[in-house]
N, C-alpha and C positions, 0 to 999 in steps of 0.2 A: 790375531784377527778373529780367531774362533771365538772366544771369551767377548767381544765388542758383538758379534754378529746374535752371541746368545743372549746377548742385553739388550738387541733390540728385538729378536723374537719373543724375549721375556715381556718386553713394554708394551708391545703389540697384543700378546696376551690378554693379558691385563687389566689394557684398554678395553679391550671387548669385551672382558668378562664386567666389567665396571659398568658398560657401557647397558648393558643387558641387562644388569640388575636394577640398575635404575630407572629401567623403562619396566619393569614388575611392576607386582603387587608387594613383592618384599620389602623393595625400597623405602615406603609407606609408613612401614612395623619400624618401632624402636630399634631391635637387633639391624636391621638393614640399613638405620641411617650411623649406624657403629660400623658392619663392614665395608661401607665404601671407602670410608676414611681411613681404615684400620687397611684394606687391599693397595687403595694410594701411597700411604707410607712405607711399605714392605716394597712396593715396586718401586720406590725412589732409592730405596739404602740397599736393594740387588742389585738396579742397573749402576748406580754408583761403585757399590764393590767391582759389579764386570768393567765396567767400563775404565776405571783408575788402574787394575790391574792388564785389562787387556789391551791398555795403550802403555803401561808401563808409565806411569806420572809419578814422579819423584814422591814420596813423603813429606817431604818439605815445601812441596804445591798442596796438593792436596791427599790426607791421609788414605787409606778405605776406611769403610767405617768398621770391619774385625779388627783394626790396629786402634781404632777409636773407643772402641768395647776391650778389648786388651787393658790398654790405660785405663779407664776408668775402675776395673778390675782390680788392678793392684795400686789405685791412689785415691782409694777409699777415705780413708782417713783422712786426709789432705786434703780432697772434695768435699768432705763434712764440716770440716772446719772453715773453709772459703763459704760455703753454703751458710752456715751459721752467724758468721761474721759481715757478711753481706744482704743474705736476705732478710734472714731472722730479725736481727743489730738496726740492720741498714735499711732497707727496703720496708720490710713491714711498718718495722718503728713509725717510717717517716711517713709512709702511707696514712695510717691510723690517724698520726697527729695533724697531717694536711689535712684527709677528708672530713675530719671532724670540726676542725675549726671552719673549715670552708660551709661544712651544711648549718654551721650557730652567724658565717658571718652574713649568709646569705638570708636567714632568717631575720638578723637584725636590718639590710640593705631591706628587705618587704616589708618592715614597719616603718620605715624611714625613706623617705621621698631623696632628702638631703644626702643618705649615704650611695642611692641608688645613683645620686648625678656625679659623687664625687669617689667613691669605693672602688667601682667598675672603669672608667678609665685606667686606674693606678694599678689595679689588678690584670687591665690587657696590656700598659706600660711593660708590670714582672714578667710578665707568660710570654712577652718578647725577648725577653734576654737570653743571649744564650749560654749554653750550661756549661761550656768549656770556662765562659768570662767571669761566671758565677761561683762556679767548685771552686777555682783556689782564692776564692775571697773567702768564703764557706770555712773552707779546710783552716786559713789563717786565722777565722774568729775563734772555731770550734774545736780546734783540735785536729790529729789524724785519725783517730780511733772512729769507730761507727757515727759518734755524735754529728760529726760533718756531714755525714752522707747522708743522715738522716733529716737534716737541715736543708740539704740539696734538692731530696724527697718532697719534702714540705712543701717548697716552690713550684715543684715543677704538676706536684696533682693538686697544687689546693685552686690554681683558675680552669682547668675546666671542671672539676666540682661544684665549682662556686655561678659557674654559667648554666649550666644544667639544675642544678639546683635553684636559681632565679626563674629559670625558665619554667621548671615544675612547678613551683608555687605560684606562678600565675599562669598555669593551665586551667585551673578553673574558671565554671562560669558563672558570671552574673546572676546567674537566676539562683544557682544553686549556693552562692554567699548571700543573697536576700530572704533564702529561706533561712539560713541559720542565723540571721539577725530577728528575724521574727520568730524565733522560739528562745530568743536574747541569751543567745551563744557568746561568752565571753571572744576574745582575739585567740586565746590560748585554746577555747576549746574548738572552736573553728581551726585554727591550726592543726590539731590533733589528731581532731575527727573527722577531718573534710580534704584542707589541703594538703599536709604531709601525704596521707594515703593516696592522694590522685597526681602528686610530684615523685613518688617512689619508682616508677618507670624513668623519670628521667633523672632522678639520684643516683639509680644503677646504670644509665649508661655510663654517667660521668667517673664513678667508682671503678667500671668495664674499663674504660680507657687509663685510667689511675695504676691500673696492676701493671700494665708494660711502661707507664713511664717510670715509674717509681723502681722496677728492676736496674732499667737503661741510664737512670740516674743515680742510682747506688754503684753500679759498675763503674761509670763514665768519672764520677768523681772519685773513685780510689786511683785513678791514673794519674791523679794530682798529690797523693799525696795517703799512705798507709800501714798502717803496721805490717810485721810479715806474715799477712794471710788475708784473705778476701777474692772474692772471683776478678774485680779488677787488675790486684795489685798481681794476681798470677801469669793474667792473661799477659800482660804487657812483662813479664821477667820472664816468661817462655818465649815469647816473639824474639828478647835480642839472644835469647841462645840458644835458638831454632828446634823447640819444644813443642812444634804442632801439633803432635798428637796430644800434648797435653793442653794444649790453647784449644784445641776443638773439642776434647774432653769437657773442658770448662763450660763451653759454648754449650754444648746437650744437656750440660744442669740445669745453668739459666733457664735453655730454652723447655724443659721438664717441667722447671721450679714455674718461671712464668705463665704456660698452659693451666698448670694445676690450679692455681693461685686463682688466674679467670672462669677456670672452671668452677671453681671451690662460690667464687661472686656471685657467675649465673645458675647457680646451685640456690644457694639463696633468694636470687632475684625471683625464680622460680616460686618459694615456697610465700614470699611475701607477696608479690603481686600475681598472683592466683585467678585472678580476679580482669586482669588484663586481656585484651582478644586475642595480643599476640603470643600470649602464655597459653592459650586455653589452643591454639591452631599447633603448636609444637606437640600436644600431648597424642 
């Protein structure tokens, strides 16, 4: 009980000191809006270590997280390879080629009246299925190797891309499409120069939300079906032979690989829409 009662002196802590800096002038500053997040996380993976060891919770429930940093410790190489083979292979691949076809098909649905009435049904049709019904049809055409998963990918970020992207391109306004007709702006350079740049905020959300499904859909589909290596195919061959710390091991890549990944986006979104109010109030 001693080790439980220090995990909630410890949260208590914490709390107040969290609590405090946010109500600063620190909080405000760059650095401050790093430590609060950075204070949160360390007080979740302490009170977790006190609290699993000071109730005594099996391993096999729930690891601590030094037996989770242990493993990942010495299965380096094993993580670099499921990392590789899933996100790199899987993941990225599938991302790339969804978001891309989604922001040329969405271009083509705003020159076309025709595709807009009959595109956009068929596309909230796919973005309803679900991915358990989809991977192993996926997996059957494609193979086991990355290509499936990356096919899986493709579906599951190319409609809201593709909604977000429709929606940017007719955030502009009337007024400001009649001025570029009267300085006889082709379609392409209106495009270009007008709507792309004023749809780029709502390109990057849909690309924002593209990075975790594209992980969860890389993962989701190697449980149907993979060669031997992938963060899927591990997680699920550690589960039947009660390898949690290595299943949760897995889990903290993803969940690393995924943050970075969105971070790595709104890193970008950042330097391209600049220009935004809601870029210009974060800085």
């Amino acid at each position: 009980m001693n080790l439980v009662l220090l995990a909630l002196l410890f949260w208590v802590a914490t709390l107040a000191l969290n609590i405090r800096i946010s109500h600063s002038r620190f909080s405000e500053t760059r650095a401050g809006r790093l430590v609060v997040p950075a204070i949160f996380g360390l007080t979740v993976l302490v009170v977790w270590e006190l609290m699993v060891r000071g109730l005594q919770v099996s391993p096999i429930i729930l690891p601590p997280p030094t037996a989770i940093g242990a493993r990942i410790s010495t299965s380096l190489p094993v993580l670099w390879g499921d990392f590789v083979q899933t996100f790199v292979k899987g993941a990225l691949t599938g991302w790339l080629i969804g978001c891309g076809a989604a922001v040329l098909t969405a271009i083509a649905i705003d020159r076309s009246p025709f595709l807009q009435r009959g595109l956009l049904p068929v596309g909230n049709f796919v973005a309803a299925l679900p991915i358990v019904g989809i991977a192993p049809i996926l997996v059957m055409w494609f193979g086991f190797d990355w290509q499936s998963k990356a096919a899986v990918v493709v579906v599951m970020v190319f409609f809201p891309v593709l909604v977000n992207t429709v929606a940017g391109l007719a955030a502009t306004e009337a007024m400001q499409r009649d001025l570029m007709k009267t300085y006889s702006a082709s379609y392409a350079q209106t495009l270009l120069k007008l709507r792309l740049p004023a749809a780029m905020p709502f390109i990057f959300n849909g690309l924002k939300i593209a990075t975790t499904l594209a992980l969860i859909g890389a993962i989701v589909a190697e449980f149907f079906g993979s060669p031997i290596r992938g963060m899927g195919f591990r997680i699920s061959t550690e589960v039947g032979r009660l390898g949690l710390d290595m299943v949760w091991a897995e889990i903290t890549v993803a969940a690393l690989a995924g943050s970075a990944f969105y971070g790595v986006v709104a890193l970008v979104e950042r330097g391209v829409t600049f220009w935004h109010p809601s870029q210009r109030r974060q800085r």
